[in-house]
N, C-alpha and C positions, 0 to 999 in steps of 0.2 A: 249563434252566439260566439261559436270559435270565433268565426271571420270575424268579427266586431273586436273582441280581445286582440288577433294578431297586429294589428297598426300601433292599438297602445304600446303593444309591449316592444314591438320592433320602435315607439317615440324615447321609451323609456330610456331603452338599449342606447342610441344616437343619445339621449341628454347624461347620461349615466360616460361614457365615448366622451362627449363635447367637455363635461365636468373635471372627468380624470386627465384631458387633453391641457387643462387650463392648471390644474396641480401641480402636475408634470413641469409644464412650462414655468409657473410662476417658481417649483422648487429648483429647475434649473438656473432660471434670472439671481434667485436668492442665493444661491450657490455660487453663483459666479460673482454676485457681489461680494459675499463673505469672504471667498478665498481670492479676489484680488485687496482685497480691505487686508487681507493678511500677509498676501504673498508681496506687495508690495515694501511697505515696511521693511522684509526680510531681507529681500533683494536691495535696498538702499545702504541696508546693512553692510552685504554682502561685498558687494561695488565700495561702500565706504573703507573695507578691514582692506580691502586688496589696494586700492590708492594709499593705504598709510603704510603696507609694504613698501609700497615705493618709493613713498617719502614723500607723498599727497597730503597735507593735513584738512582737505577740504572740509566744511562741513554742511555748504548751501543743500545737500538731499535732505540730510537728517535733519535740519532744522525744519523742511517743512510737513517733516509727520506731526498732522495733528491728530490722535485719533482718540483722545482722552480715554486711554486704556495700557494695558502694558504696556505696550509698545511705546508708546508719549514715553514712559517713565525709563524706558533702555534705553529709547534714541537719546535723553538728556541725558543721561549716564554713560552711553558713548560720548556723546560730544564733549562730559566732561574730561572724558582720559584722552580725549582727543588733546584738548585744550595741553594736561597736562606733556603728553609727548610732545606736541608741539614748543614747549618752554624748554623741555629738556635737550629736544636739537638745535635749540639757538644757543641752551650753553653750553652744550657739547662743538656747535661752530664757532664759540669763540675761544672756550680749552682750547681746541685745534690748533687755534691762530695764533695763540698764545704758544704752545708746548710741540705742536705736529699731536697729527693721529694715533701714531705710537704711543708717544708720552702721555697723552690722556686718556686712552687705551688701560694704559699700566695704570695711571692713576686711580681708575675709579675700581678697575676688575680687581687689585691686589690690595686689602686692608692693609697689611704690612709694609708700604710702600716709602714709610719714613725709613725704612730700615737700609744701609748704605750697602749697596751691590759694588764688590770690585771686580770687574774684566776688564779686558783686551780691547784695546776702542784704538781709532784712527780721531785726531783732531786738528780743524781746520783755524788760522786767522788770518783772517784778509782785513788788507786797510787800503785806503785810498790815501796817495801821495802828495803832499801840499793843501790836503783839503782845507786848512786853515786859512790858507792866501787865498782858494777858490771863490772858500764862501764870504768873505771879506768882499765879494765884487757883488754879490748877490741879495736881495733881499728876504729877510725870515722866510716869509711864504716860499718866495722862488727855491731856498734852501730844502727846503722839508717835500718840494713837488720835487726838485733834485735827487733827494735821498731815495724818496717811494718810488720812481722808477728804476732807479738804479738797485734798490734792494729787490726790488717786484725780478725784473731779469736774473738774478744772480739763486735767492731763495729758491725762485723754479727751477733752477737747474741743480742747487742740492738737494732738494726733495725728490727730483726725478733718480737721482744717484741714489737711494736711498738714505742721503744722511737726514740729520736733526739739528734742527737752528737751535741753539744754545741761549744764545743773547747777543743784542746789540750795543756795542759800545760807541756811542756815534756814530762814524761813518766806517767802523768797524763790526766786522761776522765773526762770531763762534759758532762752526757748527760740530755735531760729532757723527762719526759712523762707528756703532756697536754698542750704543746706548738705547735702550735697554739692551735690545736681544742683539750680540755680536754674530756676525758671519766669517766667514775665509775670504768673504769678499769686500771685508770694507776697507782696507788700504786702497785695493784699483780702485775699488769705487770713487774714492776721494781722489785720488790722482784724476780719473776721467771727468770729475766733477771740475776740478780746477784747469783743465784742458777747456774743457768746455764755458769755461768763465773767462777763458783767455780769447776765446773767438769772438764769444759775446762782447767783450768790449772793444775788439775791434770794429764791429760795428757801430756799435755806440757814439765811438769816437771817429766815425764816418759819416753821423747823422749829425753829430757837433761840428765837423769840416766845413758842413752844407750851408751853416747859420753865422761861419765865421768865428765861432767859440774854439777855444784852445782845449788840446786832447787829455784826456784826464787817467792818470796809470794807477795800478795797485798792484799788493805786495800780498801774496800768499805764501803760509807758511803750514807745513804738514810733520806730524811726527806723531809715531802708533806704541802703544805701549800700556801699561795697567794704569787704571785711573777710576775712582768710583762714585757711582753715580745714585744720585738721592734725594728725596727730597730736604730742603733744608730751611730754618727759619723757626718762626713761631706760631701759635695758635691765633695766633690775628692774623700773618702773612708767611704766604709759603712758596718757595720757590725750588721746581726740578733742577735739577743742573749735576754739572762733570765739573768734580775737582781733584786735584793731584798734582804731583809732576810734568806729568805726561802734557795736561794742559799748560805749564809754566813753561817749560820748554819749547812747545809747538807755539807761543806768542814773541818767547825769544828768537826763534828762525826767524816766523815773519819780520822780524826789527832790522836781521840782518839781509834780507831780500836789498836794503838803500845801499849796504856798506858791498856789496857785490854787484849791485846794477843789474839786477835780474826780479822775474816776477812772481817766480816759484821755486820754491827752496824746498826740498826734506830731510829728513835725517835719516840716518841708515837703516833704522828699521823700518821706517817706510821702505826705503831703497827696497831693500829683502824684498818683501810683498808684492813688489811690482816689475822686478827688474826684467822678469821675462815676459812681459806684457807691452813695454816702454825702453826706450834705451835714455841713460841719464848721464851727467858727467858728474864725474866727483872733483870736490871744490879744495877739499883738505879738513883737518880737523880743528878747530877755530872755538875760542875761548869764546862762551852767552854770558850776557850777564848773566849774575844771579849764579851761574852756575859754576862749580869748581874742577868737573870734570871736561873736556872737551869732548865736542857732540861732530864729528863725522856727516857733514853735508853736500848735498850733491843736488845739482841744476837740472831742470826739466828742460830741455830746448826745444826748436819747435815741431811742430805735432802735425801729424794726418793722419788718416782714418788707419791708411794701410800698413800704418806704422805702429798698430798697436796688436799686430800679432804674433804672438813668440819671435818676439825680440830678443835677442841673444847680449 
């Protein structure tokens, strides 16, 4: 009788083996779907937060979780704040383009920003010479494709300086250096920025040579001194900007850049700031309009690299 029982129970054992073999397996397969059902999601997630570090606003992963369960209802609630970051750097890229990075920087991080800051600032204006009769040869469009390159070159090189474009008055630049935050270093700065704008249009006026166009000059004018800076205007329109003195008189030099035939003029408290940097001549002290006192100015001459180190 034993012998007769041992087969069963050694079938039993083998289907009892085969049964537990098929559990096993299906709780594996079931496993593995769950947690890719879940790990997935996570990871699109994951991958999505690190691209919008970057400044990825993608969102083609997340839209295709469908998994009508949590997850559905995060991945649309990422995608919403996706949505919303992505609105906020288009108008954070156009502040920018409007104000620089700085300025709307300060704008947004300081509630109290209508409130008028006065420091020590460096301020630039540059004008283009005859522009009048220029653009008289030119049509609208050709005008304004004229302007945008000419400004595109010249902007890049006071933002590389650290300054801040102010505003444009036609075919005229305000920019400032030490608005907001002043340094030790924004007098050079602006001196080097305006060296730098004096090259660039040599070229300029080498690429105009080529076409047969006649050479186009301008007139920079620099002077450092207190001036304060703020928002100004009203609840409908609001505009950052430097006003003061400091700014009237750095528009007055550049006026006199025509009446001395030169393309960069400072005044002496620029001078100060930079004189061991640049060697510069002094011009005399010369009545601005506008102004009662006379202002002490002095000529940049011309420039190379090796000449701008401790200069005596």
């Amino acid at each position: 009788a034993s012998s007769e029982i041992n087969p069963i129970i050694s079938f039993l054992k083998n289907q009892i083996y085969f049964i537990l073999g098929i559990v096993l397996s299906l709780s594996f397969l079931i496993s593995f779907i769950l947690s890719e059902k879940i790990t997935q999601p996570i990871t699109s997630l994951v991958n999505a937060t690190k691209r919008i570090k970057e400044g990825d606003f993608d969102n083609s992963d997340l839209e295709k979780i469908n998994t009508h369960d949590e997850f559905t209802t995060l991945s649309k609630s990422f995608i919403d704040m996706t949505i919303g970051l992505k609105e906020r750097e288009k108008y954070l890229n156009v502040l920018n383009k409007f104000h620089g990075q700085e300025i709307t920087h300060e704008i947004i991080s300081n509630p109290h920003i209508t409130n008028a800051k006065k420091s020590k600032m460096t301020v630039l204006f540059t004008d283009l010479r005859n522009f009048t009769s220029l653009s008289e040869n030119m049509e609208p469009e050709e005008t304004v494709l004229f302007l945008n390159d000419y400004f595109a070159s010249m902007i890049k090189i006071i933002k590389a300086n650290g300054g801040i474009i102010d505003k444009f008055i036609g075919d005229a630049i305000m920019a400032v250096w030490g608005a907001p935050y002043p340094s030790e270093e924004d007098a050079q700065n602006a001196v080097k920025a305006c060296l730098e704008m004096r090259e660039t249009l040599k070229e300029i006026n080498q690429k105009r040579a080529l076409t047969g166009l006649a050479p186009i000059e301008m007139g920079m004018g620099l002077h450092t001194g207190e001036a304060v800076s703020g928002v100004i205007g009203s609840d409908e329109r609001l505009e950052y900007t430097v006003i003061g003195d400091t700014v009237n008189t750095a528009s007055r030099i550049e006026s006199a850049t025509k009446e001395f035939k030169t393309d960069i003029l400072m005044s002496e408290t620029t001078q100060k700031e930079i004189k061991l940097f640049h060697p510069t001549q002094f011009l005399g002290d010369v009545s601005l309009k506008g102004k009662q006192e006379k202002v002490s100015l002095y000529r940049l001459p011309a420039w190379s690299e090796n000449k701008l180190k401790n200069v005596a």
